[in-house]
Every structure is written in C-alpha cells, then in structure tokens.
N, C-alpha and C positions, 0 to 999 in steps of 0.2 A: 461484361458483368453488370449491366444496366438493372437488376433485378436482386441484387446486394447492395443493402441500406443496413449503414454501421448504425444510423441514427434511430434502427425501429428497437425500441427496450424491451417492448414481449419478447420478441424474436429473442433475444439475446439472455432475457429473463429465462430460457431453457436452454443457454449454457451457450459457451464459447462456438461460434461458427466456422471450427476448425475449415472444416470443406471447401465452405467457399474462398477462406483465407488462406490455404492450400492452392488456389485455382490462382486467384490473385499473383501468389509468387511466384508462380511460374508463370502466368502471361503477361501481368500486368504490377511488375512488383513496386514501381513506382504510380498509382492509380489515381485521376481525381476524382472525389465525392462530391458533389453536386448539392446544395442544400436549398433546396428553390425555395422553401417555405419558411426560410431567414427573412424574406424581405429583401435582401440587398441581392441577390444573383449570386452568392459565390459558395466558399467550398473552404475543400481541403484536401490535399495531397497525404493519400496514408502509406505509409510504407512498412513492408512486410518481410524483406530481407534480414535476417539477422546482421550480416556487415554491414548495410546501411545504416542500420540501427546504431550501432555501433562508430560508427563514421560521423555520423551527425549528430549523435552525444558531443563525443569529444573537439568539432569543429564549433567553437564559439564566435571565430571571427565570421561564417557567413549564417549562424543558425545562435537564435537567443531565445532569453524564456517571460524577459518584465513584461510580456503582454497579454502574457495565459502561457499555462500549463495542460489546460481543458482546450475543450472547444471555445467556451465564452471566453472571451476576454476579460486579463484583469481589471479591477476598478482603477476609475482614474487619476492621475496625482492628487485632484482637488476634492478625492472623496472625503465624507468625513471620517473621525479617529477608526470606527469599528472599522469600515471597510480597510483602512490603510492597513490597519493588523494582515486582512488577507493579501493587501495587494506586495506586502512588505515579509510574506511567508518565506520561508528557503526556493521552495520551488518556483518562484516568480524573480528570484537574485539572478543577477550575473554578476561575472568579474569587473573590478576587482573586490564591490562591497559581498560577494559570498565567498569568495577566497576567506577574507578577513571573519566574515561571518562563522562559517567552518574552523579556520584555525581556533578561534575564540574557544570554543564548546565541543574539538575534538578530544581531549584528556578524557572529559568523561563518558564518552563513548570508546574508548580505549578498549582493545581485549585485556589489557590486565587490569582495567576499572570495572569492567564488567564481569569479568571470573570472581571477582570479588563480596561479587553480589549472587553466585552461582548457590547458595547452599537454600539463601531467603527462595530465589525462584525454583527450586528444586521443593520447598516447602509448599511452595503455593498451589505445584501439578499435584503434589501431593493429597492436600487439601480439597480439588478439585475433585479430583478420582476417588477421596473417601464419600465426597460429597453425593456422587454418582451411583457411586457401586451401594449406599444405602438406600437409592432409590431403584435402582434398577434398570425401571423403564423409565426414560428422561427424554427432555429435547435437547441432544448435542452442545447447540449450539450456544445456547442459554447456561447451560450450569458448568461446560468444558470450555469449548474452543473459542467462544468470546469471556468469560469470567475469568477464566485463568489472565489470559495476558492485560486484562484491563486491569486486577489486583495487580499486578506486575511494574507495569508503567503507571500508573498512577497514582500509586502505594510506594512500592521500593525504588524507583526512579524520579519521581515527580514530587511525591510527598502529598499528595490530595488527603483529605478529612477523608476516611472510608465513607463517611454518610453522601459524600459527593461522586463516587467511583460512578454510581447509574448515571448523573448529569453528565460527567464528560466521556463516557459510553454513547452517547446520545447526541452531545453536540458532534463528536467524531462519525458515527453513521449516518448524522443528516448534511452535515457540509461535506462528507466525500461523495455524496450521491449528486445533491442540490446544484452544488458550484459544476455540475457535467452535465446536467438536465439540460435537452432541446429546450427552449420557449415554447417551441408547439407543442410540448407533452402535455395531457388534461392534467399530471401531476404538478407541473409546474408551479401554479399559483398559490394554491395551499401550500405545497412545500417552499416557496420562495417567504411566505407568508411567517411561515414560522422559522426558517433561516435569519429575517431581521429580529424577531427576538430575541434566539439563542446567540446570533450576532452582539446582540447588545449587554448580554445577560456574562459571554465569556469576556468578554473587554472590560468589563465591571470584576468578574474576578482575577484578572490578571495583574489589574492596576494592584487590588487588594492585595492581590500573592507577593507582589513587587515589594508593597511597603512593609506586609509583614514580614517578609525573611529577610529585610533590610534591618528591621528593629529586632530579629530575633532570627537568626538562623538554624535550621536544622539541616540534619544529613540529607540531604534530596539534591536534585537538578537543579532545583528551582533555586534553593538557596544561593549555590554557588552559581547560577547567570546572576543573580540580582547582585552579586560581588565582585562580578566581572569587571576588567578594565581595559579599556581599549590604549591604544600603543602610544597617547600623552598622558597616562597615568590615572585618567578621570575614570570614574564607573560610568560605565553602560549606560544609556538616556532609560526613560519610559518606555519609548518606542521600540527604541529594539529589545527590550524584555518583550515586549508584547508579541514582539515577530517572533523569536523563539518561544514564549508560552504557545502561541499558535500553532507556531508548525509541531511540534512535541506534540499537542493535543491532538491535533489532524489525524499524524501519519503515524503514531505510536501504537498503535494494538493490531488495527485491521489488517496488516498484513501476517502477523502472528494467529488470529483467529481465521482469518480465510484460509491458510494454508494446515491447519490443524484439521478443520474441518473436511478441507478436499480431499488431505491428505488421508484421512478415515475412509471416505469414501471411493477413493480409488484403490485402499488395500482389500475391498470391499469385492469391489467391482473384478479386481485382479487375486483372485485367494491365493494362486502359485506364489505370488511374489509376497503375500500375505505370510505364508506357511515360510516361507524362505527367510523373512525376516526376525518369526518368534525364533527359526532353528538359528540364527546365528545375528548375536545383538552386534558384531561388530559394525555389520552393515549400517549403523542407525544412522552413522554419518553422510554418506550416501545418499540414505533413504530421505533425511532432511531436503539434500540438492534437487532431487528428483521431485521430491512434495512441490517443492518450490519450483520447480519445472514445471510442473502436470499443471497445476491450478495455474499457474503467475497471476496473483492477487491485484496487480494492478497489469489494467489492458492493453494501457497506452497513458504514455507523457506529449504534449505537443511541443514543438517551438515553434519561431519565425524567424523568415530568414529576412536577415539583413540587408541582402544586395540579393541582383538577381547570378543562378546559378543552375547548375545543372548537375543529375545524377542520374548512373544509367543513362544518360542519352537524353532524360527529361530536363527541359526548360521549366524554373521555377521562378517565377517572378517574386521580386521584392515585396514585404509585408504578406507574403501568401501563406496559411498554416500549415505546417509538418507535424501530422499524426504519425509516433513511432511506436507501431503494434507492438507492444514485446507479448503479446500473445501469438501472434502469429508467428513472430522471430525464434519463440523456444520452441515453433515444430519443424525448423528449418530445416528438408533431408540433406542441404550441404553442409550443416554443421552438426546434429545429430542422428545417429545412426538410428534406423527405424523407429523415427521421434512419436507415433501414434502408438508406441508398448509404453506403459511405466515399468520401467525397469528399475529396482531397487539400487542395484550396483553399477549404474552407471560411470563412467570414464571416461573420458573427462565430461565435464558437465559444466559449460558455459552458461549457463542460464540467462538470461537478464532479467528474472523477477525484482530483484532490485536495480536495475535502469544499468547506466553505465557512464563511465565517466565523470568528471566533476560533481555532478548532481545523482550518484554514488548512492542509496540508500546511507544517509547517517546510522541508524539501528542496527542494520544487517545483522552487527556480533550479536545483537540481542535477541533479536526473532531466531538466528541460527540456535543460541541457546536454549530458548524456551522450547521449539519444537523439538529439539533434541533429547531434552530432561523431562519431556512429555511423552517422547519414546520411549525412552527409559525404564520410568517410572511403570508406564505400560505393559513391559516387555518382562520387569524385573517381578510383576505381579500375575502376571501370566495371563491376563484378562484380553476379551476381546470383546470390539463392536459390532452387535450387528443393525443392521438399519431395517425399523419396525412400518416405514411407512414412506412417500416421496418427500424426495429432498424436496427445498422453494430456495430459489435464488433472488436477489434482489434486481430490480430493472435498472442497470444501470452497463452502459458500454466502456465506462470509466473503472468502478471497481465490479471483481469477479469476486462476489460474496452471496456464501451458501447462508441464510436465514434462521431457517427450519430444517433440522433434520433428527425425525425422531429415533431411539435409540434402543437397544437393551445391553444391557451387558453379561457375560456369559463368561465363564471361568473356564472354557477350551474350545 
C-alpha cells in the first residue's frame, strides 16, 4: 500500500478513501505510515479493524491520550495559559483526572437533562426549515446542517449572546481542522496564523464567561461548570472551566452538522432508501445510527502507547502513535453486513462515530437528538432535498465535513 497517503488532504478533500482503507483491513490492518517530510523519520501506526478499534479504546494501561489526540502533539506543560486550555481538553485527559472530569459534567448531558430541552431543539429545526423553505434554493450547509445545531449548543446548552453564535461557529471549524493540519500543508501557516488569535481571543471569553455566571447565573452549561465543585467542596479553579469551555466549544456542533449534511446526501444518492423512509417515519431512529455510520464525522482519534506491545502479531514500540480509523472501522464486512449500502434499517448498528470507550462521545444523546427532530421535522413536512450543484468537502483527514452543498427544496 506504498501509494496511500492519509496525509494527502486534496485526496481526501473528495471524500473518505473507502477502497484503499478496505485494502488496508484485509492485508495490512495494523499498517505503518511513514511521514518523511516531518523531519524526524517517523510515522504512525493506523488501524482499520473495528475490534481493534475498539480494544484500544478501552485499554488505557498500554494506550493514552495527554500527548495528542491528532497527529500533532499536544502543547507542552510549560505552554502558556491559551495553549494549556487545548492541552487540558477532554480529548487530551486520562485517568484518573478525566474520570473525575466526566463524572463532574455528566448530569447535564443526561438523557433525562437533555429530553428536557427536546421541545427548544425541536423549535430551532423548525426555525431552520422555515428558514429554508422560504428561500428555496439555498446552500445546505450554511442555513441547515451547521445553523441549526450551532443555535443549539450555543444558545440552549451553552448560553452564548446569539450576536456571538458565528464567532464560536468559527473558532470550532478552524481548531478541528488546524490542530490536524500536516506542517507541510501550503495551508498551514495562514491557518496556524490565525489559530493564535482565535486562541487568544476564546481564552479571553471563557475567563469572561467564568466570572460572569459566577456573579450572575443563567440556565446554561456554562453556568452550572462555573458552580461546580470538586470532591473537597471548593469550586472548580479557572483552569478547568476553561478545559471544559473548550472542549464544549470544539466538539459541540460539527458532528451534528456533518452528519445532517451527509446524511441528506446520502438519501440523495440512495432514493430507495430515500422513498423507504418518507413511507414509514418509524425508521428515523435507525436512519439517525446509519447517518452516523455512513459519514462518521470524525476519521480518526490517535493515542500512544505507553509500553511496548503488540496487536495482530504487530510489534509496537513505546511512545509510537495509534491512528484508530473509525472511518474505516464502520465499513468493517466483519462487523457490518454489506457495510458499502446505506441501509436505513440497519440491525444492529455498532458504529463508532462517536469513538468508543471512556472517551465516549459526551453529546451523543444530543447530536442523536438534533438529527432525529431534524428527521422529523422533515418527514412530518413532507419536503425533500435535492442537491442543485457539487458538494466541497473540507481538507481535512481529521474531520469528514461537507462545506458547500447547494440545495432546493421540493414539496415531493
């Protein structure tokens, strides 16, 4: 497989490489990648198996995450405050400070905290779809599948000024792209460029967010970490509001909006399954697991392993990176049956669009929700997309996000 490069972003900019990551799991499903134009000689181990996947989730004692999540590495202890927000994210914790981290701020990702909030997000797809359908011909991705769940989480969960929703729309599509960029990519430096600013610019409103819902609380997320108490009864420092203001900002909409978006496009691509789901809304549930199958919005999470070990027969040396595809893991033909159909009504449906293990998707009930109540809504209106021109994906091997995709909307 000397002629698959995870690292080339055009390539990948026209969509996941199912083929060759098909080829991969059956010959070489533990493979290493080679990165000569790092400077230092080395690589990373990607893995393609969904059990492995899966295996190395949930082993913490020879696989960790404090050093990147990405291919880069995280910043390091002695960074200063912005960077330590990133290096101090959920996705960069181990145990036992993400145990503690997670227990803290699981209530409000609760299914019965979030049902509760089911009627405002039901309001908002609402909102979206009025929005749309008075325009007609629209770009997707711009007035639906990223508007909706950014009003969502950053409105009904988070508590943002709506005058800010486009700012942290924006710091979250440039740090999930940025913090995965090669250094060799031409985009790198403009975009690293403008990563230290909006670095500095969220760290200035987090602090802000901290003191204000301390002196004044509202119904949001944000109020209740800033009231949080860790297990000697003190509130929560600065620092870790800022760790959870960040990761909530990060990873809070774009998996909701990628999965909205593919998911149109794949009932697009597929009409049978298309037709099969206006004739019967029971399916929406399903069809949610399967969206989130087809697309899986994020590529891949990395670790490193602790000690040296072996999988499959592979020797992996200590501090070496483990790339775990869950792109390539949810087309696995050992785990799903004829995984290259979208099948609406699939059974069972393991997915790991949301990862696996410890480091769990926190949202999941939420993005389940929003794509659901966007079905819904859809389905209960009778309308359909169809797609007026080519999709544009974004360059990125980290996240699988559609951009552009222009639309019209059609009442059968």
């Amino acid at each position: 497989m000397s002629a698959f490069n995870f690292c080339d972003l055009d390539a990948l900019a026209r969509g996941t490489p199912y083929d060759a990551l098909a080829r991969l799991r059956r010959e070489t499903p533990i493979y290493w990648h080679a990165v000569p134009s790092s400077g230092r000689g080395d690589g990373f181990w990607l893995v393609t198996k969904h059990q492995d996947i899966c295996d190395i989730s949930r082993d913490t004692t020879h696989f960790y995450s404090h050093d990147g999540s990405v291919l880069s590495d995280a910043p390091p202890p002695t960074a200063p405050p912005a960077l330590m927000m990133v290096r101090d994210g959920f996705c960069h914790l181990d145990a036992p400070k993400h145990t503690m981290y997670r227990r803290l701020i699981a209530p409000s990702f609760a299914p019965r905290a979030i049902a509760a909030l089911e009627q405002r997000i039901r309001a908002r797809a609402v909102q979206a779809l009025d929005r749309a359908s008075a325009l007609r011909n629209f770009e997707f991705v711009r007035e639906i599948a990223a508007s909706f769940p950014v009003s969502v989480v950053f409105g009904d969960l988070l508590g943002f000024d709506p005058r800010d929703y486009e700012r942290a729309e924006y710091w979250g599509s440039l740090f999930n792209r940025v913090h995965a960029i090669p250094p060799t990519d031409y985009e790198f430096g403009p975009m690293r460029g403008a990563a230290v600013t909006a670095l500095n610019e969220m760290h200035t409103y987090a602090r802000d967010a901290l003191r204000s819902r301390r002196k004044s609380p509202t119904a949001d997320i944000l109020s209740v970490l800033a009231h949080l108490k860790t297990s000697d009864g003190q509130l929560i420092s600065e620092e870790m509001f800022i760790s959870y203001f960040w990761s909530l900002t990060i990873a809070g909409f774009d998996t909701t909006a990628s999965t909205i978006a593919g998911g149109v496009l794949a009932l697009n691509q597929f009409p049978l399954q298309c037709t099969r789901l206006y004739a019967d809304p029971s399916l929406v549930t399903s069809a949610v697991d399967e969206m989130l199958r087809w697309e899986t919005p994020v590529i891949y999470f990395r670790r490193t392993a602790s000690a040296d070990v072996e999988i499959r027969g592979q020797k992996i040396k200590r501090n070496q990176r483990i790339v775990m595809c869950y792109a390539a893991g949810n087309r696995d033909d050992e785990v799903f049956h004829n995984p290259n159909l979208f099948d609406i009504a699939r059974q069972p449906n393991e997915h790991l669009a949301f990862g696996h293990g410890p480091h769990f998707c926190l949202g999941a009930h939420v993005a389940r929700i929003e794509i659901r109540v966007f079905l819904e809504e859809v389905l209960r209106r009778q309308i359909h997309f169809r797609l007026s021109d080519d999709v544009t994906r974004t360059r990125s091997n980290f996240i699988n996000r559609i951009i552009r995709m222009p639309a019209t909307i059609t009442d059968s």
